[in-house]
PASEBA-1860 file (N, C-alpha, C; in nm, 3 decimals):
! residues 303
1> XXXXXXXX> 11.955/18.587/7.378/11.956/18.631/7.516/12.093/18.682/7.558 ~ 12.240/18.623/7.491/12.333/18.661/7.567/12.347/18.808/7.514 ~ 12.281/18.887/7.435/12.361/19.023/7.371/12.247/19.126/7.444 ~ 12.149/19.034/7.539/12.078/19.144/7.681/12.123/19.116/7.788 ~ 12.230/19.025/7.808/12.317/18.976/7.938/12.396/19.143/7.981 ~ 12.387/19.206/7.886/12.555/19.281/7.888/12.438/19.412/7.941 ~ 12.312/19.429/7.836/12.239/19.527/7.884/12.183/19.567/8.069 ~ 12.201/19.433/8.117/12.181/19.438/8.281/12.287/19.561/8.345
9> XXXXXXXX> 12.350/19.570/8.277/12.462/19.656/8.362/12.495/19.805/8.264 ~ 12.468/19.814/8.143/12.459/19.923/8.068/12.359/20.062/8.040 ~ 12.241/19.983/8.065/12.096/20.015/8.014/12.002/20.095/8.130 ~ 11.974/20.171/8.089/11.834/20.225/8.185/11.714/20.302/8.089 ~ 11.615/20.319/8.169/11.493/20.374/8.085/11.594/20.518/7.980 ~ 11.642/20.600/8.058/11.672/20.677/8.004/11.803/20.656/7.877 ~ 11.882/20.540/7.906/11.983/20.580/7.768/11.982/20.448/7.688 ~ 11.871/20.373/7.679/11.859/20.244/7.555/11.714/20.288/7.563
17> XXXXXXXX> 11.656/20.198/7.439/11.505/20.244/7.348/11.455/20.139/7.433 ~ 11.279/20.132/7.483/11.250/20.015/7.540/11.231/19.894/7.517 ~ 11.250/19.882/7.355/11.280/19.753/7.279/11.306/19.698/7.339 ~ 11.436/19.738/7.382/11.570/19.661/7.378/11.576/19.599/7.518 ~ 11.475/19.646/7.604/11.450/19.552/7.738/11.413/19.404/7.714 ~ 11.395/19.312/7.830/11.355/19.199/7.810/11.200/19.217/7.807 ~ 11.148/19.300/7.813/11.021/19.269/7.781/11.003/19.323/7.666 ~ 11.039/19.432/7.589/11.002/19.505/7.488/10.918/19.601/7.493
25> XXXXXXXX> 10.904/19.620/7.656/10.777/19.729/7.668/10.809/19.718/7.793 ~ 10.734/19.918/7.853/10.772/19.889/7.968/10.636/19.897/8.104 ~ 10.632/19.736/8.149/10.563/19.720/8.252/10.461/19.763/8.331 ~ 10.331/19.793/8.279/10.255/19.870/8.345/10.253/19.872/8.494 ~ 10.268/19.983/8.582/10.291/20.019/8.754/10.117/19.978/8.767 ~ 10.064/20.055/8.701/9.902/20.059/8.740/9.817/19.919/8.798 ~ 9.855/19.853/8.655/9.768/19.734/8.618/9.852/19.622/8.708 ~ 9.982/19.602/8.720/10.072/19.516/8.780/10.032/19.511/8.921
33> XXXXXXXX> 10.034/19.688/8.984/10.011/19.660/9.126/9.890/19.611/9.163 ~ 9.778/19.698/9.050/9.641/19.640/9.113/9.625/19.471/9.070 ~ 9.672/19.396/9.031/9.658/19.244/9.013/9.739/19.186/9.131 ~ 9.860/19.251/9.163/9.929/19.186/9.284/9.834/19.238/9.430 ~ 9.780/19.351/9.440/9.685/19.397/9.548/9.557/19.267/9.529 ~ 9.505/19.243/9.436/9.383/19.148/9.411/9.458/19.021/9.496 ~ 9.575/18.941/9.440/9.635/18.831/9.476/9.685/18.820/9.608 ~ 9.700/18.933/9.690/9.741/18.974/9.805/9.621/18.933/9.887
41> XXXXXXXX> 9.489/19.002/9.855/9.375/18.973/9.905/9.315/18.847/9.922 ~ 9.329/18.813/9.803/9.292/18.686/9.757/9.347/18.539/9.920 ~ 9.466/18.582/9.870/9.589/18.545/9.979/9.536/18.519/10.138 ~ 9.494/18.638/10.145/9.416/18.624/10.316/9.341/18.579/10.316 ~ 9.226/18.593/10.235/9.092/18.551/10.254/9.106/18.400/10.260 ~ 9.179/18.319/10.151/9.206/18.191/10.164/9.265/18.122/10.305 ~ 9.378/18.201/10.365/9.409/18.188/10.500/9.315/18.133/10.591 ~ 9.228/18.293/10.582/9.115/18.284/10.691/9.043/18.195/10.675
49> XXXXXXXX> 8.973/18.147/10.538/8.884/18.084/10.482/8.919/17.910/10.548 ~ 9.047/17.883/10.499/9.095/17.740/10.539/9.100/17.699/10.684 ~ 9.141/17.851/10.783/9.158/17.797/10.902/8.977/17.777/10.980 ~ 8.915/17.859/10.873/8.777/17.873/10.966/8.676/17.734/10.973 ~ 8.725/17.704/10.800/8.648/17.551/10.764/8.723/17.476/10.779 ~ 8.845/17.463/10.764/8.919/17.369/10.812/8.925/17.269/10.664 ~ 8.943/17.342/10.574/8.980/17.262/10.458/9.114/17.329/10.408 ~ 9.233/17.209/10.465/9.358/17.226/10.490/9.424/17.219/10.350
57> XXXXXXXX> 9.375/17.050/10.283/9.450/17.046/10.113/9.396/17.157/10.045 ~ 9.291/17.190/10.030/9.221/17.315/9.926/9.329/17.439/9.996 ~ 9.341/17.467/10.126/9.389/17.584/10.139/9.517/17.618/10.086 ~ 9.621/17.483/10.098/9.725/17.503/10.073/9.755/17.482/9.919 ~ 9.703/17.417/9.880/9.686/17.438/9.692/9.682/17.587/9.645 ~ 9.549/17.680/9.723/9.533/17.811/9.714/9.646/17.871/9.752 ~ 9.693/17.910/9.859/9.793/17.993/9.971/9.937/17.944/9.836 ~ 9.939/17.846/9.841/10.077/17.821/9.723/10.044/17.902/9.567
65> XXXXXXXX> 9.944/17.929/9.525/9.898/17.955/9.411/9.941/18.117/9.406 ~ 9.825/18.151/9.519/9.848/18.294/9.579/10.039/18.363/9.581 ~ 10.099/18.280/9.635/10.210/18.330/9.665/10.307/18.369/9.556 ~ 10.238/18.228/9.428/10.348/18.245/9.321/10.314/18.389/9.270 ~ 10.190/18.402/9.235/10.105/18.531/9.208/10.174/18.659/9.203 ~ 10.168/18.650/9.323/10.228/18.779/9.447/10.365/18.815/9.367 ~ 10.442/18.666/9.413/10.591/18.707/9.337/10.628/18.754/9.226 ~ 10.508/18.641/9.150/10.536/18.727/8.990/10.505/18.853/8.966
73> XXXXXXXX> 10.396/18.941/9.005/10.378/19.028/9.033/10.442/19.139/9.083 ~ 10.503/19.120/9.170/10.647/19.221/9.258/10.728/19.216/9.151 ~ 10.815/19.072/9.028/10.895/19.080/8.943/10.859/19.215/8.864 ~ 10.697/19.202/8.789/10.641/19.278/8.700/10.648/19.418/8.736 ~ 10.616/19.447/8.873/10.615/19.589/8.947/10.774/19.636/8.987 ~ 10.863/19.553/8.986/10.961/19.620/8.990/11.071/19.619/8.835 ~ 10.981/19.544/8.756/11.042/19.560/8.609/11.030/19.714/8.529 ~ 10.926/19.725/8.644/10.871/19.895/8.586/10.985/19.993/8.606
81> XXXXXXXX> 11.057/19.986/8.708/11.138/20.069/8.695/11.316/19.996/8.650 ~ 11.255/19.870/8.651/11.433/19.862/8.607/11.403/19.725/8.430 ~ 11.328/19.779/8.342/11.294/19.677/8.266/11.415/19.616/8.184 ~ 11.502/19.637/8.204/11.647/19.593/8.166/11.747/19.485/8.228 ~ 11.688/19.482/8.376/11.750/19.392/8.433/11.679/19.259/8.454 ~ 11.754/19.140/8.453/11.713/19.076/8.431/11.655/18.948/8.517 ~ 11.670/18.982/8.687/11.632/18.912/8.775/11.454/18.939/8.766 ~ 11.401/19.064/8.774/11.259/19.083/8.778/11.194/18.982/8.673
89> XXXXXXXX> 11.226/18.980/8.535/11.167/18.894/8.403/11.200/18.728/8.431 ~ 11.251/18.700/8.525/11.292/18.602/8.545/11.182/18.554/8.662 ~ 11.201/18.643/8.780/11.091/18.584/8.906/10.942/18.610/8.780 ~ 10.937/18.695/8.718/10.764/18.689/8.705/10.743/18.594/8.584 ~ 10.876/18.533/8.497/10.790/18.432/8.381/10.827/18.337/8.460 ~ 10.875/18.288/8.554/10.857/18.168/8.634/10.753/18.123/8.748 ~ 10.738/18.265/8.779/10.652/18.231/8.934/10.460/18.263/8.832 ~ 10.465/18.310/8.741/10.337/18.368/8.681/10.322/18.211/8.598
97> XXXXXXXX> 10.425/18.115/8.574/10.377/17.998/8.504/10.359/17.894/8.584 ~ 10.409/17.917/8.683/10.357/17.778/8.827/10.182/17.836/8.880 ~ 10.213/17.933/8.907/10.084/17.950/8.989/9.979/17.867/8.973 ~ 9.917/17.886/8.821/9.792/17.842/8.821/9.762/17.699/8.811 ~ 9.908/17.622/8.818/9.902/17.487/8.846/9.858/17.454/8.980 ~ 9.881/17.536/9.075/9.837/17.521/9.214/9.661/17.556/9.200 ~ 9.617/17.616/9.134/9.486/17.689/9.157/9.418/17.546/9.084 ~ 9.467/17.495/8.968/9.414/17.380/8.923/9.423/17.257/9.039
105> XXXXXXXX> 9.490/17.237/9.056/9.502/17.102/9.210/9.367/17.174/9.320 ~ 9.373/17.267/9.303/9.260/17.281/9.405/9.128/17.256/9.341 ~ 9.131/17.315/9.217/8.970/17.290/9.179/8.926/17.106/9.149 ~ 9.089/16.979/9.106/9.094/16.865/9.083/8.994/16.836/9.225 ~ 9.035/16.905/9.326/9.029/16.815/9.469/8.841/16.824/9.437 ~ 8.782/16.930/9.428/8.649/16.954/9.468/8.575/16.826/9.396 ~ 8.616/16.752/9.299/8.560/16.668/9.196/8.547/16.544/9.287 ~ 8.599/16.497/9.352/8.580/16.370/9.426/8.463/16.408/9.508
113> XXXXXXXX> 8.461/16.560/9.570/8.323/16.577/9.654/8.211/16.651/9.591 ~ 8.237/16.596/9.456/8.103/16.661/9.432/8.069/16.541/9.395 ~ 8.115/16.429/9.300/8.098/16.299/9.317/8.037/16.223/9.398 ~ 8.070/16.251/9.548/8.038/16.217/9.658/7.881/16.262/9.678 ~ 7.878/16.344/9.662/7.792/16.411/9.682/7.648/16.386/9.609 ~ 7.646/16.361/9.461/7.586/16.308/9.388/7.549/16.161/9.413 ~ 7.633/16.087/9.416/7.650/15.928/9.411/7.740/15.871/9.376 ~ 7.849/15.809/9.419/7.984/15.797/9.373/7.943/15.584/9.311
121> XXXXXXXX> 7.791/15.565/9.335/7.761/15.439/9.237/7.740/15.504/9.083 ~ 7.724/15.589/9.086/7.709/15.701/8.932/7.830/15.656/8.837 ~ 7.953/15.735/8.904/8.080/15.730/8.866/8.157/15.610/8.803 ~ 8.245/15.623/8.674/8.302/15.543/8.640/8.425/15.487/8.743 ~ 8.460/15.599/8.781/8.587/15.579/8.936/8.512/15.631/9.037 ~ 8.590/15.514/9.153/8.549/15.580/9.309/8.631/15.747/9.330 ~ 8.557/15.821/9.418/8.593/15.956/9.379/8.675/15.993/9.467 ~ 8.769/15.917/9.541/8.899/15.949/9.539/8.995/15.894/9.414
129> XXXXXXXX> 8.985/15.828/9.323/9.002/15.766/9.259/9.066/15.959/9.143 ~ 8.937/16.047/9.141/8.980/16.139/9.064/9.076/16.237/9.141 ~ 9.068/16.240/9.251/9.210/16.377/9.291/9.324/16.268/9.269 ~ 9.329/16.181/9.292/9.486/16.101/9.249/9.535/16.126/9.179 ~ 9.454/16.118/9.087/9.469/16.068/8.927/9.550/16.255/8.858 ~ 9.410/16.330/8.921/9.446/16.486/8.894/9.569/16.515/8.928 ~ 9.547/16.508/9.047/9.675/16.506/9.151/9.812/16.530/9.105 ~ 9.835/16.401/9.036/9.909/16.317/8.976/9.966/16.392/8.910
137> XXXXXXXX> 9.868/16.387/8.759/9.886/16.514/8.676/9.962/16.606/8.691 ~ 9.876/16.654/8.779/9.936/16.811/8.802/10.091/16.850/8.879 ~ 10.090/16.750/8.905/10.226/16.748/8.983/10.347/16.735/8.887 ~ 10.297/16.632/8.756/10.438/16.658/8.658/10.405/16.762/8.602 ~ 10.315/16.851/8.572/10.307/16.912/8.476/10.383/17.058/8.585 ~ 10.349/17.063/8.723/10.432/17.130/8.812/10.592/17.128/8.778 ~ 10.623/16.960/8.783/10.761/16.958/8.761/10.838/16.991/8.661 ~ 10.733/16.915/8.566/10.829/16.992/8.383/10.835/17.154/8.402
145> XXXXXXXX> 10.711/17.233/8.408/10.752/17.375/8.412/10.870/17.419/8.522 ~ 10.866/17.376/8.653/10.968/17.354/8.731/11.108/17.383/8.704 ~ 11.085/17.253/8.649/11.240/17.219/8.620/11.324/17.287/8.490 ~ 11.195/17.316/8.408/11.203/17.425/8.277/11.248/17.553/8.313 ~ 11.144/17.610/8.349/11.208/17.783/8.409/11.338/17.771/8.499 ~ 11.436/17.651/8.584/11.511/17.616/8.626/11.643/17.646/8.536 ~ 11.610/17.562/8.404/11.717/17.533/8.368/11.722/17.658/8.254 ~ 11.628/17.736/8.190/11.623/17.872/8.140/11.689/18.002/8.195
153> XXXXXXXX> 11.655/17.961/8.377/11.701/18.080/8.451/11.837/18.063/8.411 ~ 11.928/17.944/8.456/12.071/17.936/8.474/12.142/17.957/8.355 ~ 12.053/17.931/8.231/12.124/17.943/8.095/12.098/18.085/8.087 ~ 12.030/18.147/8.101/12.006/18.305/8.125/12.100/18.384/8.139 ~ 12.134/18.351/8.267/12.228/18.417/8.360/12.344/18.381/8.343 ~ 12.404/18.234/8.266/12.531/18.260/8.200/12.570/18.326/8.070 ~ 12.433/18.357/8.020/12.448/18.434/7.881/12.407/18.335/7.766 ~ 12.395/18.175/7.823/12.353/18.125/7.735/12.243/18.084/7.673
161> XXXXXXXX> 12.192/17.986/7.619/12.074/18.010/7.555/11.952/17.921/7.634 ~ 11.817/17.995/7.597/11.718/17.947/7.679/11.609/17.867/7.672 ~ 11.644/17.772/7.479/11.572/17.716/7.449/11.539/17.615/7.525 ~ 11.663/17.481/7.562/11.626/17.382/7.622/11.549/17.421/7.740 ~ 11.507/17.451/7.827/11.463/17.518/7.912/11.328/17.532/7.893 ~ 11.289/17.667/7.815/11.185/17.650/7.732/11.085/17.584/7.730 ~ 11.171/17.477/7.617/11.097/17.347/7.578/11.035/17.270/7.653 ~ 11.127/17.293/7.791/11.090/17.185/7.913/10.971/17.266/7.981
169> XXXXXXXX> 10.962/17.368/7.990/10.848/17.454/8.003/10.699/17.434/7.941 ~ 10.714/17.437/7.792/10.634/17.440/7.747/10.603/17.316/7.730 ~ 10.648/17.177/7.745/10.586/17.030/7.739/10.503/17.056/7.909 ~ 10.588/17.103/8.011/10.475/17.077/8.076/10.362/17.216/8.099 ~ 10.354/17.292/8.017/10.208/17.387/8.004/10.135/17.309/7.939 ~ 10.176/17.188/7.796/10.106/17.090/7.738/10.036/17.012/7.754 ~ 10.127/16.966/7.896/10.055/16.807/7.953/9.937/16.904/8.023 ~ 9.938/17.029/8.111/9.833/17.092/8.175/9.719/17.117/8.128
177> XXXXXXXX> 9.731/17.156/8.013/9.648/17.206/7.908/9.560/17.022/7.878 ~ 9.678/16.932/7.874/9.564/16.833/7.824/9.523/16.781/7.924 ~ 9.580/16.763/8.098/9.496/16.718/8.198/9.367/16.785/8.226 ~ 9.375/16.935/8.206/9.223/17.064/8.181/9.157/16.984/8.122 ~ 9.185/16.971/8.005/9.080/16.881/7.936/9.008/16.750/7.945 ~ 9.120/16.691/8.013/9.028/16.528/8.044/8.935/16.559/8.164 ~ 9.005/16.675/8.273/8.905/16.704/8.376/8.770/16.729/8.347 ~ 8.753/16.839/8.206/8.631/16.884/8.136/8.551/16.759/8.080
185> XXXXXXXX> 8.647/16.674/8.022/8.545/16.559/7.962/8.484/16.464/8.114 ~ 8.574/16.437/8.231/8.526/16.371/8.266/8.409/16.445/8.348 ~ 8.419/16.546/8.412/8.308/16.616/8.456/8.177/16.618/8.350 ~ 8.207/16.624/8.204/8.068/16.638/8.120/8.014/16.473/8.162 ~ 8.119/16.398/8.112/8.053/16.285/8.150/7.975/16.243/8.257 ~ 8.052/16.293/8.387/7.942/16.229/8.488/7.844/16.287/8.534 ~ 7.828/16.435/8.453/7.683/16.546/8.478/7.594/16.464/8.334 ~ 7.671/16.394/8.286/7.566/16.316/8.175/7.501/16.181/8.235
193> XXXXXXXX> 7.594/16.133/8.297/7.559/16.006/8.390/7.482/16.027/8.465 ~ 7.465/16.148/8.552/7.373/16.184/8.640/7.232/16.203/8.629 ~ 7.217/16.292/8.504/7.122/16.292/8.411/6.997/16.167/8.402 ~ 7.115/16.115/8.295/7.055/15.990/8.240/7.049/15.881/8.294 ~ 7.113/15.813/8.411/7.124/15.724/8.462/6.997/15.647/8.514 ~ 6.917/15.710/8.601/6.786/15.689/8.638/6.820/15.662/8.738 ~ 6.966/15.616/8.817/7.022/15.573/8.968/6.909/15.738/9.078 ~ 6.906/15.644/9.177/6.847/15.675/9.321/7.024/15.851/9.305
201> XXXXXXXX> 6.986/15.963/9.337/7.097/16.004/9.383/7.103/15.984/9.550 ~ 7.268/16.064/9.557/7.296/15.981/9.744/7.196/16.054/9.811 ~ 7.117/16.017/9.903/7.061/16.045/10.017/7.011/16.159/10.107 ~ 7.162/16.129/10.139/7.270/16.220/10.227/7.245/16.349/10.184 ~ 7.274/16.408/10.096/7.291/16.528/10.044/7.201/16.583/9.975 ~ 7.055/16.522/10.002/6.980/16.561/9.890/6.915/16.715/9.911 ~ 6.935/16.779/10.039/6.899/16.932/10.068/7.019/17.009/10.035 ~ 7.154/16.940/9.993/7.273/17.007/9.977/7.228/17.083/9.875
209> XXXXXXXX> 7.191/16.910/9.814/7.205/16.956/9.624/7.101/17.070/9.565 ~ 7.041/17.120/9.673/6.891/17.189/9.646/6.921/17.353/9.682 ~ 7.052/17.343/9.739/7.087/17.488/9.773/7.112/17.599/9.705 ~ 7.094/17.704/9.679/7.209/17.800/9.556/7.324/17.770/9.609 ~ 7.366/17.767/9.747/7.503/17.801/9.750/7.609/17.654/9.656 ~ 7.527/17.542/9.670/7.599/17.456/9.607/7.556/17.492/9.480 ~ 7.501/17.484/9.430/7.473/17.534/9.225/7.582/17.639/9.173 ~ 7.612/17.738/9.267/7.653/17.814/9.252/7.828/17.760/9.228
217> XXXXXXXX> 7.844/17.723/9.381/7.935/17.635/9.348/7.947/17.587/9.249 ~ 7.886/17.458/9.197/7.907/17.412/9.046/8.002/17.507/8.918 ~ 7.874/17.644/8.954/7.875/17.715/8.823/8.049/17.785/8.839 ~ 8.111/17.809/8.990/8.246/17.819/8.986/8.326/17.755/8.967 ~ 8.327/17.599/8.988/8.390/17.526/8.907/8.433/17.520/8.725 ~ 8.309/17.522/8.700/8.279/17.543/8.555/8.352/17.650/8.504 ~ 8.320/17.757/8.574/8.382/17.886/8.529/8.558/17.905/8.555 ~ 8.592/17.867/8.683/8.741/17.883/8.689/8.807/17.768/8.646
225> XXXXXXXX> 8.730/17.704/8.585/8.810/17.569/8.505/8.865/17.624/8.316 ~ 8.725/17.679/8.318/8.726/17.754/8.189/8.835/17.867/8.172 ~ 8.841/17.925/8.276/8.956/18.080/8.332/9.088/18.039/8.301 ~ 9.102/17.905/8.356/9.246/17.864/8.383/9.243/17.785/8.251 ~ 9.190/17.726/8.161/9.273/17.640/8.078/9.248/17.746/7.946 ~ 9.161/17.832/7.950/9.205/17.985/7.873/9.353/18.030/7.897 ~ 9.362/18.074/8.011/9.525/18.140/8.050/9.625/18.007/8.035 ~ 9.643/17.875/8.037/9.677/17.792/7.955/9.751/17.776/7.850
233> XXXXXXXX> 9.644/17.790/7.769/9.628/17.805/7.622/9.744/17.920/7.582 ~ 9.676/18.036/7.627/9.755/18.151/7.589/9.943/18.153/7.646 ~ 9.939/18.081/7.765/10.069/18.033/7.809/10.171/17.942/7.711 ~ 10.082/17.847/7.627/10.138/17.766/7.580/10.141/17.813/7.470 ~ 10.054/17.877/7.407/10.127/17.969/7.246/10.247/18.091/7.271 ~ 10.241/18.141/7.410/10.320/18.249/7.374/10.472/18.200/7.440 ~ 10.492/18.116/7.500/10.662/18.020/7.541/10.651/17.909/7.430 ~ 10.584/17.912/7.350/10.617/17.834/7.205/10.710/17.927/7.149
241> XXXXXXXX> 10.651/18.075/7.117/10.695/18.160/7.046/10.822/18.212/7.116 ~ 10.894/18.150/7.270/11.045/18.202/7.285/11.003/18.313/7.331 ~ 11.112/18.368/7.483/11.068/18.448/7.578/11.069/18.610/7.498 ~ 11.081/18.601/7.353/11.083/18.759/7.291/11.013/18.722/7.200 ~ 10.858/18.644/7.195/10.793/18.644/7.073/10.714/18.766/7.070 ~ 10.600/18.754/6.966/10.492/18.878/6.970/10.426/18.853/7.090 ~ 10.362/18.772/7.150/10.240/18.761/7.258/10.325/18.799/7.388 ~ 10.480/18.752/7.425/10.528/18.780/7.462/10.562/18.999/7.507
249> XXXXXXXX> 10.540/19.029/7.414/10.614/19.163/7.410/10.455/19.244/7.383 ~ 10.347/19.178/7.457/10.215/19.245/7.434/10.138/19.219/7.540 ~ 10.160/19.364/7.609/10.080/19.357/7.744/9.941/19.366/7.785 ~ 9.920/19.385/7.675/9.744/19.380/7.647/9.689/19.267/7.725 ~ 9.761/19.162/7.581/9.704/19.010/7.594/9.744/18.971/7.705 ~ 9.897/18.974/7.780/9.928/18.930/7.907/9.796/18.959/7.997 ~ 9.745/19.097/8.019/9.665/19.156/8.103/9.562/19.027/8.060 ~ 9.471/19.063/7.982/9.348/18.983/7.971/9.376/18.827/8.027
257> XXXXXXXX> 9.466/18.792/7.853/9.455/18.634/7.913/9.489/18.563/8.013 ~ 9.581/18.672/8.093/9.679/18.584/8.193/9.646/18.630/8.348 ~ 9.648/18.806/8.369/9.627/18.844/8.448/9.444/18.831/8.510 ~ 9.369/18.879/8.415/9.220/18.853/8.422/9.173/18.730/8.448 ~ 9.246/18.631/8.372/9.173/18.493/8.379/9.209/18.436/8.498 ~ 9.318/18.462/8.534/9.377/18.404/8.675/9.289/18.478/8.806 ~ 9.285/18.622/8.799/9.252/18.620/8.916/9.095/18.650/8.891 ~ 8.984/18.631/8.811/8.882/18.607/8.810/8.820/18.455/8.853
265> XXXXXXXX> 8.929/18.353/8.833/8.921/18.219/8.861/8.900/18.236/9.010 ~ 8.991/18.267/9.025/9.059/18.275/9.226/8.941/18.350/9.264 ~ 8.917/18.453/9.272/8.837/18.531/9.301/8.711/18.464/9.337 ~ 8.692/18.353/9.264/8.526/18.295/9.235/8.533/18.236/9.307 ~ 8.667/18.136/9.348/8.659/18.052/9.418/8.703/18.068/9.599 ~ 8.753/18.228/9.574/8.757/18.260/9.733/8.561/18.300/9.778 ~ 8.491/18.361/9.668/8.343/18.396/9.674/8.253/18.245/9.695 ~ 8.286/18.178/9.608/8.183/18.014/9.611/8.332/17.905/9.713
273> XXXXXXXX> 8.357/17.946/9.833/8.452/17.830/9.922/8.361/17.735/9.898 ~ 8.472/17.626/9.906/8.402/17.495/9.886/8.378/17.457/10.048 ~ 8.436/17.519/10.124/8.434/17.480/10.297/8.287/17.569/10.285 ~ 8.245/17.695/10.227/8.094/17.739/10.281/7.983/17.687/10.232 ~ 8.006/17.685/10.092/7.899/17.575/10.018/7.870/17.420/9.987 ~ 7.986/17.371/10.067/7.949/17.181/10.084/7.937/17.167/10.255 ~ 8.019/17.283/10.324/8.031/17.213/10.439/8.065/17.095/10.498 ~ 7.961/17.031/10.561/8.016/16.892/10.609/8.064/16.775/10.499
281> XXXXXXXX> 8.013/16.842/10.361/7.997/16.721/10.258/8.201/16.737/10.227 ~ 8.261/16.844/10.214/8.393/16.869/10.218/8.447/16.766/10.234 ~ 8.470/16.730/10.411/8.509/16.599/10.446/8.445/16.468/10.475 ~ 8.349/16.474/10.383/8.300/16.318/10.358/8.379/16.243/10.423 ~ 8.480/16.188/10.337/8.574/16.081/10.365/8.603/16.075/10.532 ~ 8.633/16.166/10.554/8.672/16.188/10.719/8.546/16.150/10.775 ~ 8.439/16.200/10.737/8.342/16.160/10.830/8.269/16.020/10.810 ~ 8.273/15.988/10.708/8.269/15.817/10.700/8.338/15.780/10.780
289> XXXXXXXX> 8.492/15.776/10.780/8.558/15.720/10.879/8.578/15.699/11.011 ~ 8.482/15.842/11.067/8.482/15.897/11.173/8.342/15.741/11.220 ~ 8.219/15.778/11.141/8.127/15.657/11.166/8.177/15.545/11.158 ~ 8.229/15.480/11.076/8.300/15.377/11.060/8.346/15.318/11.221 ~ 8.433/15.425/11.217/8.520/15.391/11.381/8.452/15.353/11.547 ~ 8.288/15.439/11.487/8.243/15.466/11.606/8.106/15.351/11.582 ~ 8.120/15.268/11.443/7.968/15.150/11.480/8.107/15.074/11.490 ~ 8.247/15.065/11.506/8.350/14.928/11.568/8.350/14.939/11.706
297> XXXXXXX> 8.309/15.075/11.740/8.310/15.053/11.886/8.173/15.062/11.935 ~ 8.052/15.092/11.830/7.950/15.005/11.914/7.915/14.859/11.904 ~ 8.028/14.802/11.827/8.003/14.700/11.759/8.096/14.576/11.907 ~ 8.171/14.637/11.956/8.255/14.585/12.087/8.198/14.617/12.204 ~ 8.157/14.685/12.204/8.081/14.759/12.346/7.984/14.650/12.375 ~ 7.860/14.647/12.243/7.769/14.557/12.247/7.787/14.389/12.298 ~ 7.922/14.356/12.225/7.979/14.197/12.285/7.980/14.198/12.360
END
């Protein structure tokens, strides 16, 4: 990295080869803007979406997801014309590797209410029990990449080197990649429990569960779970391979695995809101509590 430190101030499209940029290629305008226009969109609709249903944690999981998006995106769109310098490659492999940690915390949250929703006597955990736990997760695996692209940027920019950094990067794309997965097992599991169990399901919800719009739901879960621990995957082989490997310096695969999978995820999940297709079931918890509060005060009234 330090012998492209010097290229920031030497180099332009016209008098170095595009090798020799930090990307090794130069930046598609086309494909960059139309993914940051998608994420832009994306962006509002979630806005609107959160303030209308009033599902505040989902929104802001999204709206944070959205934003990294955006940024990385503007990096990519303005790498197009300056692919040599080295602030643009910097906002978009940092802000393009947080994002979809935010888009994952949102899809963790929906699992406690679909739980709910089903029968949370089903469940091996009470179903707050799973956004914690996700939660949790996702939050170091936030921090390692965090603190990774952190300490990459600054070694960057003194010319020095960007492994440690890296590394810290890519342990937490690892831990993400394996929280994806326990999410997948535990969801098979309790659509197996459900199944087989022979339990009464809850009640409550039994015209929910009968809706397309909730099935559908489901099937977006399923699907942008699948989206995101694809783009994952491909995250975590190509910052294995060091910010100038092959997967790295191939905009193809960026496009598909990274750009496609991300905002086909989002996309599904601004189309299947969990505020339009659970509705009241969303804030369960709140509304238990809400009853709760109100048989203590018919419960005093009555004395």
């Amino acid at each position: 990295m330090s012998n492209r430190t010097a290229l920031d101030f030497v180099c332009t499209k016209e008098t170095c080869p595009i090798d020799a940029s930090y990307f090794d290629y130069l930046p598609s305008l086309p494909l960059n803007s139309l993914l940051l226009a998608f994420f832009a969109v994306s962006l509002v609709l979630f806005v609107g979406q959160g303030v209308w249903f009033r599902t505040w944690t989902f929104a802001i999981a999204m709206v944070l997801g959205n934003i990294c998006e955006i940024l990385g995106y503007m990096g990519r769109v303005m790498a197009h014309n300056d692919p040599f310098s080295m602030n643009p490659f910097l906002i978009q492999i940092c802000c393009l590797t947080f994002g979809p940690a935010f888009f994952a915390a949102g899809i963790y949250l929906c699992l406690s209410r679909i739980v709910s929703i089903y029968g949370a006597d089903i469940s091996r955990l009470q179903p707050i029990r799973y956004t914690q736990i996700f939660i949790c997760c996702d939050f170091l695996s936030l921090v390692l990449q965090g603190a990774g692209g952190g300490m990459a940027s600054v070694s960057t920019q003194d010319g020095g080197s960007a492994t440690a950094g890296t590394n810290i990067m890519v342990a937490g794309l690892a831990f993400q990649v394996f929280t994806l997965t326990l999410f997948m097992i535990l969801c098979g599991e309790y659509a197996y429990r459900v199944i087989t169990s022979g339990r009464q399901l809850n009640p409550t919800f039994a015209h929910l569960r009968d809706t397309r719009r909730f099935k559908g739901f489901l099937g977006m879960i399923a699907f942008a779970t699948v989206c995101i621990q694809i783009r994952s995957i491909y995250r975590l082989i190509e910052l294995s391979q060091g910010w100038h490997g092959a997967l790295v310096a191939n905009e193809t695969y960026f496009f598909v695995l990274e750009g496609i999978m991300v905002i086909a995820a989002v996309l599904s999940m601004n189309v299947f809101h969990p505020g339009f297709c659970l509705q009241e079931a969303w804030n369960v918890r709140a509304n238990e509590k809400l009853a709760g509060d109100a048989s203590d005060v018919e419960m005093v009234e009555h004395r």
